[in-house]
C-alpha positions as CSV (number, residue, x, y, z in Angstrom):
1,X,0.0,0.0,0.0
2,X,0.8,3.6,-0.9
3,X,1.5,6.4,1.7
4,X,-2.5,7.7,0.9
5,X,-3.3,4.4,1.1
6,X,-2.4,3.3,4.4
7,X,-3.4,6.9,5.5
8,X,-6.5,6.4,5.0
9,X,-6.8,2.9,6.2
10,X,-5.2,3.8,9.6
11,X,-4.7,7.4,10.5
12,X,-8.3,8.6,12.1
13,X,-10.4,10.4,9.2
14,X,-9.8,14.2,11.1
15,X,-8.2,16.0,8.1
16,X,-9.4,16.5,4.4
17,X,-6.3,16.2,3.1
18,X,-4.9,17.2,-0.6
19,X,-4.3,14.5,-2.8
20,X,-0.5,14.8,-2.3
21,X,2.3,13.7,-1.0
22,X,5.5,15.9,0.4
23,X,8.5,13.9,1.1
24,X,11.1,16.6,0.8
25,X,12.1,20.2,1.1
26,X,14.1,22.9,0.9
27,X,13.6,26.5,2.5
28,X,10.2,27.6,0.7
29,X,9.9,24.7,-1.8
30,X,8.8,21.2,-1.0
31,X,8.5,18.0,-3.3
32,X,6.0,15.6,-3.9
33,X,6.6,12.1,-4.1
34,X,5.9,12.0,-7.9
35,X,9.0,14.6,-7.7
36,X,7.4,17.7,-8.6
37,X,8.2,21.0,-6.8
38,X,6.0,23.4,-5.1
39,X,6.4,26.9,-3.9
40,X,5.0,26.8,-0.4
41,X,2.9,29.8,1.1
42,X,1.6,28.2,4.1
43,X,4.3,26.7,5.6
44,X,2.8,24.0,7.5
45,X,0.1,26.4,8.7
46,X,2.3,29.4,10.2
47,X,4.8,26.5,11.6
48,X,8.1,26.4,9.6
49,X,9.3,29.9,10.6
50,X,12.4,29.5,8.2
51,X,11.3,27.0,5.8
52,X,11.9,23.5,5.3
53,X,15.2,21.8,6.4
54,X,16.8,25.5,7.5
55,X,20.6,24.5,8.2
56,X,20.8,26.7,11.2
57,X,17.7,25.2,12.8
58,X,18.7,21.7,12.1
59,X,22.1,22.7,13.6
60,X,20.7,23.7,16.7
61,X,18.4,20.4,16.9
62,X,20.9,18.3,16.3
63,X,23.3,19.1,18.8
64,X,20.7,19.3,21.5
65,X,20.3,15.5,19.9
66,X,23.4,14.2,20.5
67,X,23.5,15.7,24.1
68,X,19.9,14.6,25.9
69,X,16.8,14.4,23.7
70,X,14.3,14.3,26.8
71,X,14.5,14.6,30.6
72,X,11.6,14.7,32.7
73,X,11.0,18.0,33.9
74,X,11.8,17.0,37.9
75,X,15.1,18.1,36.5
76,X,16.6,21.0,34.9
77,X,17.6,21.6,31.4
78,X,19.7,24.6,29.7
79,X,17.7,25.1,26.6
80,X,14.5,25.3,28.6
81,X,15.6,27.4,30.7
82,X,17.2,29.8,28.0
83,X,14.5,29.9,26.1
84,X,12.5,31.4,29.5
85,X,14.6,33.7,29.6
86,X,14.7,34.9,25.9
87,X,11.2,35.2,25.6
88,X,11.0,36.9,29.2
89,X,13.7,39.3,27.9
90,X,12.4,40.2,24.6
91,X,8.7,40.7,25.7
92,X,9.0,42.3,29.2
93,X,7.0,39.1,30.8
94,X,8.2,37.2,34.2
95,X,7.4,34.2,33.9
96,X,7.1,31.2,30.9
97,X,5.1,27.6,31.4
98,X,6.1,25.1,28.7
99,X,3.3,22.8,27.2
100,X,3.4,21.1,23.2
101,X,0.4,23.0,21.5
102,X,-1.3,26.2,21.1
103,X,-4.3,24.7,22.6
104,X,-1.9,23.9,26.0
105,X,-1.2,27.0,26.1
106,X,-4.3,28.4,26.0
107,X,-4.9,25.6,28.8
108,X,-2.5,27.2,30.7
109,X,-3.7,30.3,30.4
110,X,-7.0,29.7,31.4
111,X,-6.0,27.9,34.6
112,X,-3.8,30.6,35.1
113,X,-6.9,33.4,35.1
114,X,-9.2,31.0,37.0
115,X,-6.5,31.0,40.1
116,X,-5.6,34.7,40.3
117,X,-9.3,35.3,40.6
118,X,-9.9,32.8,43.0
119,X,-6.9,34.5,45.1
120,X,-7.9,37.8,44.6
121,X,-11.4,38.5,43.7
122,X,-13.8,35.5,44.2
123,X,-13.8,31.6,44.1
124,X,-17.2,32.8,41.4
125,X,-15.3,35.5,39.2
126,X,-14.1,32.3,37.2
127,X,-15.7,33.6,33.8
128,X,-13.3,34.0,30.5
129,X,-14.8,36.2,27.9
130,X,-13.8,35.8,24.4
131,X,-14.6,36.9,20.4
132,X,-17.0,35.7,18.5
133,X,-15.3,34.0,15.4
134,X,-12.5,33.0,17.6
135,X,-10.7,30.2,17.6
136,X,-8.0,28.8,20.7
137,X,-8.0,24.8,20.1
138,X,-10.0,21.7,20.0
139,X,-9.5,20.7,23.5
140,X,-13.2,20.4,25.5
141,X,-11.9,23.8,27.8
142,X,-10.1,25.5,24.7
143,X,-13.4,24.6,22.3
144,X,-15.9,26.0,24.7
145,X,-13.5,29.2,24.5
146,X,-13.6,29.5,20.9
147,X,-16.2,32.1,19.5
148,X,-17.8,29.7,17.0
149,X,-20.6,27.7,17.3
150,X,-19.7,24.9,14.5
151,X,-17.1,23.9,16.5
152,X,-19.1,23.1,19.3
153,X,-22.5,21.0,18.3
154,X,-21.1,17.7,18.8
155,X,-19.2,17.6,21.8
156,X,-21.7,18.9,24.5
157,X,-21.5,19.4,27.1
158,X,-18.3,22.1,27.0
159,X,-16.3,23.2,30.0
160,X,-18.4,25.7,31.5
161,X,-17.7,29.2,32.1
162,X,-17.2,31.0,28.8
163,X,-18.7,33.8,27.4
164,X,-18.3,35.5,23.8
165,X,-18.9,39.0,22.9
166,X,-18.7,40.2,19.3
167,X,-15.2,42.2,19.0
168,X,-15.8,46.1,19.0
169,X,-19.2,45.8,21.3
170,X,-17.3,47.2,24.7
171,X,-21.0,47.3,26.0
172,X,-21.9,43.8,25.9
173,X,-18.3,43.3,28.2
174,X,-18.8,45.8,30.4
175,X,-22.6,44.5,30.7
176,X,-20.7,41.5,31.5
177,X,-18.6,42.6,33.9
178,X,-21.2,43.9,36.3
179,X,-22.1,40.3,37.2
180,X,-18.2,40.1,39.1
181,X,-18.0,36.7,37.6
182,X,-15.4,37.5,34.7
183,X,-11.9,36.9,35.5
184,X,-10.4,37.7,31.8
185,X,-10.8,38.4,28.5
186,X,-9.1,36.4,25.9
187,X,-8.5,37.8,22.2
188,X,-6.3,37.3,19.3
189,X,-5.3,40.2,17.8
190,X,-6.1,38.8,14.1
191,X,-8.6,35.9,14.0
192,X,-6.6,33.2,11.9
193,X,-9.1,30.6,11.7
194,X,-12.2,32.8,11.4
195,X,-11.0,34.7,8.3
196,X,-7.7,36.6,9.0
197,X,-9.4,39.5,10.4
198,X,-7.4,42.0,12.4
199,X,-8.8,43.2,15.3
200,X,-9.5,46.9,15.5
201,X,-6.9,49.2,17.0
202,X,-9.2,51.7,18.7
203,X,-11.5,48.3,20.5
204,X,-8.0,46.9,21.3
205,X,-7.0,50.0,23.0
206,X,-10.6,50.8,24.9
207,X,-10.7,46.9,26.0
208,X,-7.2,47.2,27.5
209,X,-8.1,50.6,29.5
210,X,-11.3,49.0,30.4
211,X,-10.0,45.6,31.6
212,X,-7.2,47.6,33.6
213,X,-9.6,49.6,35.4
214,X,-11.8,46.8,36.6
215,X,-8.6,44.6,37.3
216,X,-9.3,42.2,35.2
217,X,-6.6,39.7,33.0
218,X,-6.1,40.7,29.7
219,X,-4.7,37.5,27.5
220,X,-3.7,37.2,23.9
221,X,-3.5,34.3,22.0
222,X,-0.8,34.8,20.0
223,X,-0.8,30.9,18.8
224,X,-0.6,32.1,14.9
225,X,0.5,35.4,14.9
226,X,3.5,35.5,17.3
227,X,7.2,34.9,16.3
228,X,7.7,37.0,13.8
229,X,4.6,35.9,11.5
230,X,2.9,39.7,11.8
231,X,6.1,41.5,11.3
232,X,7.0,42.3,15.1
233,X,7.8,39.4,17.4
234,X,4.2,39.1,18.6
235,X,1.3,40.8,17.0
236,X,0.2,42.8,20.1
237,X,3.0,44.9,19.9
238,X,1.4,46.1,16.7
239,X,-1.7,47.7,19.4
240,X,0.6,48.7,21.9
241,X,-1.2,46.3,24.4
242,X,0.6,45.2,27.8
243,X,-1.2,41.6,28.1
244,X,-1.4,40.0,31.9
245,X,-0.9,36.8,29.6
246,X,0.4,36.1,26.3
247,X,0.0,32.3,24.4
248,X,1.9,31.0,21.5
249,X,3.0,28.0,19.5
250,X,3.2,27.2,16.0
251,X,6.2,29.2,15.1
252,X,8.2,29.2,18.2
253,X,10.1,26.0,17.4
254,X,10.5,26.3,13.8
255,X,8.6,22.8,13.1
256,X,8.6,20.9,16.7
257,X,5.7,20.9,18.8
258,X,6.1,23.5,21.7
259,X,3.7,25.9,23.7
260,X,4.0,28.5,26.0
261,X,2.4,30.3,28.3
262,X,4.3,34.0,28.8
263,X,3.2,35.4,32.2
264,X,3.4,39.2,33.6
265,X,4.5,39.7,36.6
266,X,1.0,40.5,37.9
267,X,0.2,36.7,37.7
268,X,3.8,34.9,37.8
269,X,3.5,33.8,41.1
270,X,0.0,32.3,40.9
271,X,1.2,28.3,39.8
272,X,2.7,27.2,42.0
273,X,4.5,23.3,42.7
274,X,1.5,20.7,41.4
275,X,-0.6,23.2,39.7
276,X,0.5,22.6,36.4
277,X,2.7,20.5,34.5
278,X,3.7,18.5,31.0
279,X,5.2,15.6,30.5
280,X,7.1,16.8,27.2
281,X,6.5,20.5,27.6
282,X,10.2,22.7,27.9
283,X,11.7,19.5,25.9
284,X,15.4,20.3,25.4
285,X,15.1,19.8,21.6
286,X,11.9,21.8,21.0
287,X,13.7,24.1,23.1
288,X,16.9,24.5,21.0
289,X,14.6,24.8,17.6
290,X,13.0,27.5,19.3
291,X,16.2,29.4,20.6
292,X,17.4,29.3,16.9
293,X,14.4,30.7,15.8
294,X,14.1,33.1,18.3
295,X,17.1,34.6,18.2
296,X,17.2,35.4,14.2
297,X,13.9,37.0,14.6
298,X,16.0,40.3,15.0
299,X,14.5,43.9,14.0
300,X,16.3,44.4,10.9
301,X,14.7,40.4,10.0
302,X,11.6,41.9,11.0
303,X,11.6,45.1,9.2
304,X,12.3,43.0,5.9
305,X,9.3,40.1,6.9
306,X,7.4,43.5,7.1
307,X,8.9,44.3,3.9
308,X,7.6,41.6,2.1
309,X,4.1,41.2,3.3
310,X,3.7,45.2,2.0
311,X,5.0,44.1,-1.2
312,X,2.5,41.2,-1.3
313,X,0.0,43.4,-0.1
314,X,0.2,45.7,-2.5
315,X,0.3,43.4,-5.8
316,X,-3.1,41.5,-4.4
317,X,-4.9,44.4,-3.7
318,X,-4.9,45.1,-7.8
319,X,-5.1,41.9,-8.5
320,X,-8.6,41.3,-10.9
321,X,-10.3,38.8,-8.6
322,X,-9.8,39.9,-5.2
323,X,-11.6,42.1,-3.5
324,X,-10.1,42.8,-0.3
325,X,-6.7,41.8,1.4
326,X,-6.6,41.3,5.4
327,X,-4.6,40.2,7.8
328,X,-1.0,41.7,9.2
329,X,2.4,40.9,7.8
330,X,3.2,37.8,6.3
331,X,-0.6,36.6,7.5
332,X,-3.3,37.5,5.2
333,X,-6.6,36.4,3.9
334,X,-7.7,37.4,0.4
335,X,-11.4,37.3,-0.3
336,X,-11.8,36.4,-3.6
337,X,-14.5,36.2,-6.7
338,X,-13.8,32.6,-7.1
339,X,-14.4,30.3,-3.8
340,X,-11.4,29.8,-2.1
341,X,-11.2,26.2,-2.8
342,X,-10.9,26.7,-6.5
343,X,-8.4,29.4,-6.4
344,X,-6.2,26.8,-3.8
345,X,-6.8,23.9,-6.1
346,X,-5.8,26.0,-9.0
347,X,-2.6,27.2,-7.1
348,X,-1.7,23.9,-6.1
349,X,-2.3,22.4,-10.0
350,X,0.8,25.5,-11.0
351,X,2.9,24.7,-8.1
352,X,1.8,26.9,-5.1
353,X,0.6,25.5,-2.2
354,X,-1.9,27.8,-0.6
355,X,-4.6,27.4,2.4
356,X,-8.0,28.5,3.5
357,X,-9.0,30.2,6.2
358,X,-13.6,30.1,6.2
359,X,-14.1,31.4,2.8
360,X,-10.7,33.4,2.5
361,X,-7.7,32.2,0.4
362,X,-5.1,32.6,3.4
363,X,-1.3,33.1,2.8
364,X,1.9,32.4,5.6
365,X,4.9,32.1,3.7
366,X,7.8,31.4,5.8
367,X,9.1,34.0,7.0
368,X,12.6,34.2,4.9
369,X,10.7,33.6,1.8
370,X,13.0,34.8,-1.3
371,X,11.6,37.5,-3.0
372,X,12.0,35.5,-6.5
373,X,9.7,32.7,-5.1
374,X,7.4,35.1,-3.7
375,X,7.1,37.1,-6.9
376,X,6.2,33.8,-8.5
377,X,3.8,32.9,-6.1
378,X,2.0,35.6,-6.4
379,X,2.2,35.4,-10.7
380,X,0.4,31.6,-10.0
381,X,-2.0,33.7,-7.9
382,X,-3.0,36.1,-10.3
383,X,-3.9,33.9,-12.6
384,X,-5.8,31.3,-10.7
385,X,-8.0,34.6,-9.6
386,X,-8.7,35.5,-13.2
């Protein structure tokens, strides 16, 4: 049996996978097994920060290899604890919990918010309020936190204790608020999986006031849209916001699964020993990918990721075919004449491999994308929008 084959006889029937098979890379092109080539603009769904098989990253992995692959986390490792202190450093946060997804994090988070409430407001103020058309993971707790009610029909009953507001209506939170039973707000500062929408700077800037005058958490998911992806190391930064509690994932380790939880120092102190914990999360190898991604994402890297999403930006937006371009950096959605799924099929037919995102053709290139390929991409585009 083939690869698809055995894929479909074995692996649970969760993903509606292309008709394709990659078996190797190289920076921002991949092959299929039939040995053709494709440019690839999602990179493995804002995952492979610097492409396929990036030397520097495989350096960094394989030495931690060779050294200690795992160790349970009753002991202490270097590139954990490095990695801590990087992300503490570079974001102005105190504290960092290690998990293996976004949706851990999120976890995290959520525990997190629940506790400091319980401390210092009420055992009851144990509410999170998030976005419609959110999404923070498929977990029971992390599904009944996303904003969308697809997601939710057949797996009743959710954790309790979520409530979702549409993002700009400040009324409906502070209407909220008066029952003292919210502990946090949860938002991401562009909705990846509901349509690469960026949230609006003045709501983003009122909710933060708001929250800080009732004392409650402000957390942002930053799963999709941190390291690097939005041009700045996390898209907040974009809003000016000073988050209680900042998530991420995807990027971090380049292609190895690693959350974390960043933590102010308003809430650093509120796990403490047997609150919390991961088998695999802070593994030293995940932790050296992510140290070698982290520390490339510099400001001139970032000025030229910026660079290249306005230059992508700009030839979409008068493109015949599309009528609008969202999203921030090297994360954007293009709503197109054409459904989505034709324009992707069409791509992928000319050697691009795009995604969706609802009914938006969504683009996350890595982030060192050469300008060549992109240029190309965006040639392939143009003409499967026509």
């Amino acid at each position: 049996m083939n690869t698809i084959s055995l894929d479909q006889s074995y692996v649970a029937g969760t993903y509606k996978r292309f008709p394709v098979e990659i078996v190797s890379g190289k920076g921002s092109l991949v092959t299929d097994a039939g040995g053709r080539e494709y440019i690839d603009m999602g990179s493995g769904i804002a995952v492979t920060s610097f492409g396929v098989a990036d030397e520097e990253w495989i350096a960094a992995v394989e030495e931690q290899i060779h050294k200690v692959q795992h160790m349970s986390n009753l002991y202490y490792t270097a590139p954990c604890a490095r990695l801590a202190e990087a992300l503490c450093l570079r974001t102005g946060m105190s504290k960092v919990f290690f998990g293996n997804s976004g949706a851990e994090a999120n976890e995290c988070a959520i525990k997190v918010a629940r506790k400091w409430a319980a401390e210092h407001k009420s055992p009851a103020c144990n509410v999170i309020v998030t976005l419609e058309n959110s999404f923070h993971g498929r977990t029971l707790t992390t599904l009944a936190a996303t904003g969308q009610a697809h997601y939710h029909e057949l797996f009743q009953p959710l954790t309790p204790g979520f409530a979702h507001i549409r993002a700009g209506d400040l009324d409906a939170l502070k209407a909220l608020c008066e029952t003292g039973t919210v502990a946090a707000v949860l938002i991401e500062c562009v909705q990846g999986e509901g349509g690469v929408i960026p949230l609006d700077p003045a709501f983003a800037s009122a909710l933060e006031n708001f929250l800080h005058e009732q004392d409650i958490l402000l957390m942002v998911d930053e799963v999709q849209t941190g390291n690097g992806r939005t041009g700045k190391l996390y898209a907040y930064m974009h809003y000016g916001l000073h988050p209680d509690v900042v998530t991420t994932a995807k990027g971090l380790a380049g292609g190895l699964p690693l959350g974390a939880c960043l933590m102010s120092e308003k809430v650093a102190h509120v796990l403490s020993f047997g609150d919390h914990g991961s088998t695999f999360g802070g593994n030293p190898v995940a932790s050296a990918a992510a140290l070698s991604v982290l520390n490339r994402l510099t400001d001139p890297f970032l000025a030229e990721v910026e660079a290249k999403a306005a230059f992508l930006r700009r030839e979409l937006e008068n493109t015949p075919g599309v009528l609008s371009v969202s999203g921030l950096g090297l994360m954007l959605g293009l709503k197109t004449v054409k459904p989505a799924v034709e324009v992707v099929s069409a791509c992928m037919e000319n050697g691009v491999l795009c995604l969706t995102a609802k009914d938006r053709v969504r683009l996350l290139p890595a982030l060192n994308i050469p300008m060549e390929l992109l240029e190309k991409a965006v040639s392939v585009l143009r003409a499967a929008l026509s």
